[in-house]
C-alpha positions as CSV (number, residue, x, y, z in Angstrom):
1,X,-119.9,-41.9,-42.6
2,X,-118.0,-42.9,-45.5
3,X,-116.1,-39.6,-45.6
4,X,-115.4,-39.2,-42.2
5,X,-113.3,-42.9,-41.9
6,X,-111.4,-42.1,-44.9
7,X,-110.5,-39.0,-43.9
8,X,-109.7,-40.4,-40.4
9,X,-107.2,-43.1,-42.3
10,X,-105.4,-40.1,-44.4
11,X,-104.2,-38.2,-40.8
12,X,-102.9,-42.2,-39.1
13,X,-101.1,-42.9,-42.4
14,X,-99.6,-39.2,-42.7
15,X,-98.6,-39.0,-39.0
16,X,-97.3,-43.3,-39.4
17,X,-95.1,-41.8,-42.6
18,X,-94.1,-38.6,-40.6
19,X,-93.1,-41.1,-38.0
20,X,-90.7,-43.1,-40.0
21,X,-89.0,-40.5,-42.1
22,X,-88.3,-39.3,-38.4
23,X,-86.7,-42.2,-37.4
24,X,-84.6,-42.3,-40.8
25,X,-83.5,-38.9,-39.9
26,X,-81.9,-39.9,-36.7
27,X,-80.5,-43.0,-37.9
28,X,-78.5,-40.9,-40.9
29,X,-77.2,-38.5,-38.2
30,X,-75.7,-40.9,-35.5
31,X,-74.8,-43.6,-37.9
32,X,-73.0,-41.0,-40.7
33,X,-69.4,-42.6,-41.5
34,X,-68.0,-38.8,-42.3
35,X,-68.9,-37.8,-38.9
36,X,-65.5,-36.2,-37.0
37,X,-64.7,-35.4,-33.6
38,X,-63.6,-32.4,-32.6
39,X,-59.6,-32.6,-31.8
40,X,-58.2,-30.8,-28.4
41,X,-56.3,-27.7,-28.8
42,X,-52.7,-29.1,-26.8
43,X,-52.4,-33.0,-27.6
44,X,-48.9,-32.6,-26.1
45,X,-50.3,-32.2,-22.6
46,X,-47.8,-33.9,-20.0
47,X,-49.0,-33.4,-16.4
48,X,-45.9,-32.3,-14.6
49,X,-43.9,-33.9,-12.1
50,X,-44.8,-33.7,-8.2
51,X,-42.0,-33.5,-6.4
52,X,-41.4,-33.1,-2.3
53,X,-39.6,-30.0,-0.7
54,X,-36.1,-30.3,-0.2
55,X,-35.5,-30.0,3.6
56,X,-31.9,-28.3,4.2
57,X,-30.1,-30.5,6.4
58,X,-29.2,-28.7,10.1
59,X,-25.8,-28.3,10.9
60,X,-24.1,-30.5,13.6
61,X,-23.9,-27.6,16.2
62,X,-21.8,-28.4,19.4
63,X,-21.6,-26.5,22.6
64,X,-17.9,-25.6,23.3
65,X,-16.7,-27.3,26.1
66,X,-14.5,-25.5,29.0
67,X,-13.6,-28.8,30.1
68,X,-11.6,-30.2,27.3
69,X,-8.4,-28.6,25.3
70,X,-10.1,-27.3,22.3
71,X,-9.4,-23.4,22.4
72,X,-12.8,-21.5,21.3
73,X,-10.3,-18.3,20.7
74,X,-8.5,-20.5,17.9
75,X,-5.4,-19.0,20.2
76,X,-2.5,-21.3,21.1
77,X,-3.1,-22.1,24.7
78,X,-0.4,-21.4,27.1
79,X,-1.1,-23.6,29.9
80,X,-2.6,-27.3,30.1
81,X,-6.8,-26.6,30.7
82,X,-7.7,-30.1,30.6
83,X,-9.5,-31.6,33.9
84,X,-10.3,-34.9,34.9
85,X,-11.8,-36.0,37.5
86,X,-9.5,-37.2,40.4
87,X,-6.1,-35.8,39.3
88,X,-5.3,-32.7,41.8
89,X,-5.3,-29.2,39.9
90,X,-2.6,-26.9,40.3
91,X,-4.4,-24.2,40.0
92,X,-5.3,-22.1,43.3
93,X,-7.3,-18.7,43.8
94,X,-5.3,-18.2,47.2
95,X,-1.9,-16.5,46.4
96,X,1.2,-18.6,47.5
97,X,2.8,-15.7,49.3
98,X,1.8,-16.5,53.0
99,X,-0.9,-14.2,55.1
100,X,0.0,-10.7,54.8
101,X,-1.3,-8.2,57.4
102,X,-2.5,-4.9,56.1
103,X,-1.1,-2.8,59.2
104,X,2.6,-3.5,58.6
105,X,1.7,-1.9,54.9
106,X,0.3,1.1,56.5
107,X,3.4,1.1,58.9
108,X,5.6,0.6,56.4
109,X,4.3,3.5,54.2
110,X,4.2,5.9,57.4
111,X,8.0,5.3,58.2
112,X,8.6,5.6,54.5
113,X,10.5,8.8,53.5
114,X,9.5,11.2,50.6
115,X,11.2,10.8,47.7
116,X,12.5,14.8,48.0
117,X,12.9,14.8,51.4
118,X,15.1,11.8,51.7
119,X,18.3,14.2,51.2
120,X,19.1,15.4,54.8
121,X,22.0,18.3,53.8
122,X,19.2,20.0,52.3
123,X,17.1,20.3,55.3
124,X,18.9,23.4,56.8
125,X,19.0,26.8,56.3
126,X,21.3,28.1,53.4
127,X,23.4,31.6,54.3
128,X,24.2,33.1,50.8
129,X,26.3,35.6,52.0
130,X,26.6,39.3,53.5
131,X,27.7,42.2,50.6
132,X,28.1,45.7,51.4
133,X,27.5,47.9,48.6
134,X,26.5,52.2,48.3
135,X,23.7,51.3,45.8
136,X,20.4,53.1,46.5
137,X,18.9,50.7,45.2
138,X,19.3,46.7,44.5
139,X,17.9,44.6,41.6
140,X,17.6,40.6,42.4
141,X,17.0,37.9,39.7
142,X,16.5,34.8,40.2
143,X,15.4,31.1,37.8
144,X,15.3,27.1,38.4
145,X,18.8,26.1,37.5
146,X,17.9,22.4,37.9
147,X,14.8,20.1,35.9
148,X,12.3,22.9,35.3
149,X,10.0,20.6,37.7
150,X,8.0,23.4,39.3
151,X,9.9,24.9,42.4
152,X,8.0,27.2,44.0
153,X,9.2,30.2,46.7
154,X,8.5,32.7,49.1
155,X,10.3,36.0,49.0
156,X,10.6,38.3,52.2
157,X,12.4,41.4,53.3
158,X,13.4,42.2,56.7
159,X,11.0,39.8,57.9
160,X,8.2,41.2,55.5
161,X,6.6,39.1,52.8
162,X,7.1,40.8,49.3
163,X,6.5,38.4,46.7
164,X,3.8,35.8,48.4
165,X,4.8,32.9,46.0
166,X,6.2,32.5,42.6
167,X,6.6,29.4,40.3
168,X,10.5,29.8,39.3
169,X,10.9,29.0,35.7
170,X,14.1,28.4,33.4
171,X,14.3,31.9,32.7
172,X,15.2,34.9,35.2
173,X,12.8,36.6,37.1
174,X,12.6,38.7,39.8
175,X,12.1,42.4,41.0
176,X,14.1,45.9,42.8
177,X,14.0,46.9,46.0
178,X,14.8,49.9,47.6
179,X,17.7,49.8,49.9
180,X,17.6,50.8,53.7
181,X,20.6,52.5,55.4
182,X,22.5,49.3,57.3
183,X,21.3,45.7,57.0
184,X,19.1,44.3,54.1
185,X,17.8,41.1,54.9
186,X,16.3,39.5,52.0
187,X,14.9,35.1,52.6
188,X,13.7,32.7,49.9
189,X,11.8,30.2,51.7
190,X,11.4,27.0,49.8
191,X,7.6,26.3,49.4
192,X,8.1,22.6,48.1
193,X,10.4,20.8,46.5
194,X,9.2,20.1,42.8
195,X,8.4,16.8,41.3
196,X,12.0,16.4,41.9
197,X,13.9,17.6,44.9
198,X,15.6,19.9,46.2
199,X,14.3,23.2,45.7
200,X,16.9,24.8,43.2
201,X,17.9,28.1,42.5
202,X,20.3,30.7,40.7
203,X,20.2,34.2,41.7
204,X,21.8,37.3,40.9
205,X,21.8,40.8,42.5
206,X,22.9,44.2,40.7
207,X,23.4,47.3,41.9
208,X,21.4,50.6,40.5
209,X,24.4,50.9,38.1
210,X,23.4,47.0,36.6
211,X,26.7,46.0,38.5
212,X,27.0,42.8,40.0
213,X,27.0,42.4,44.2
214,X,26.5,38.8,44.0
215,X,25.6,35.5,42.4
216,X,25.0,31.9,43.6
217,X,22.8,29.0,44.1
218,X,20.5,27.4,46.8
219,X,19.4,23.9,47.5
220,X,17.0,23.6,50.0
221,X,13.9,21.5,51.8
222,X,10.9,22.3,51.8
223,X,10.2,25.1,54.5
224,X,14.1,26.0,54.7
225,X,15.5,29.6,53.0
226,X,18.5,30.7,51.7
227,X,18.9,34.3,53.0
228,X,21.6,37.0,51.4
229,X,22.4,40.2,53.4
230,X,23.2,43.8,51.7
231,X,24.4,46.1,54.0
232,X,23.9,49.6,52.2
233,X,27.0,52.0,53.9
């Protein structure tokens, strides 16, 4: 019984003493004077500045105005635009000339002349002449003496179309014929007048020894002819 109590008292006073050098522990460790805290890494740390979006201010946009004298071209204006209200304007869509009626136009252009046709001494048939000559043959040239401006003609012989139309040209042309025994007719009919009138020409005509029979001009309307007679003996 003895044993037991005292052994009982040994284990409350060893767990009292492991109590209290607990407790003495503790104490030590939170109350130690050489305890340190633990610095942060950046003590320079300055939160940075907030600051609100800049809003770009809008430019001062205003509508050009018809109604006013500024000049959106940046040209010097010629006349006076301005308009105000219950001062007459000058201007006016209806042309000053008076009413104009379209059929005295169309008259007037009818009974208007052509330019190339205005000339009434060419309107007529030119006689170039009658030639007698033995030549069995007879060679006839012929070129625009005037503006080159694109004279054509029709060549015929005895009433007989030989050359249907040719553009004349500054230079001579032509061709030979073979001569009949008495009268030669031989007609350069003026197929238009150019871009400047009359029709002109200069022709020449050789004999079959390269002789000259005769040389000339014409200047003639449209739908007139010079004619030139050879009379082979």
């Amino acid at each position: 019984m003895i044993d037991t109590y005292s052994i009982l008292m040994k284990q409350l006073l060893f767990f009292i003493f492991l109590i209290g050098v607990g407790f003495k522990s503790f104490g030590q460790i939170e109350f130690n004077p050489k305890f340190k805290a633990i610095p942060p890494k950046n003590t320079n740390f300055k939160p940075k500045k907030v600051t609100a979006p800049i809003t770009p201010e809008k430019p001062n946009i205003v509508a050009p105005s018809v109604f006013t004298n500024t000049n959106i071209l940046n040209t010097k204006p010629k006349v006076n635009n301005s308009f105000q209200i219950g001062v007459p304007d000058n201007f006016s869509m209806i042309p000053k000339k008076e009413f104009v009626n379209p059929g005295d136009l169309i008259v007037q252009k009818l009974n208007k002349k052509p330019d190339n046709e205005d000339q009434i001494v060419y309107r007529k048939n030119q006689d170039l002449g009658d030639f007698k000559t033995t030549s069995l043959t007879a060679k006839v040239m012929y070129r625009d003496y005037g503006q080159i401006d694109g004279d054509a003609i029709r060549v015929l012989l005895n009433d007989k179309v030989i050359v249907t139309e040719v553009v004349m040209t500054g230079e001579f042309q032509g061709f030979e014929i073979t001569l009949e025994k008495g009268f030669n007719k031989i007609d350069f009919l003026a197929l238009n007048q150019g871009t400047v009138g009359p029709n002109t020409a200069e022709f020449k005509v050789f004999n079959d020894k390269g002789a000259l029979i005769s040389a000339s001009q014409w200047n003639l309307g449209t739908g007139f002819k010079a004619t030139i007679i050879l009379v082979k003996e």
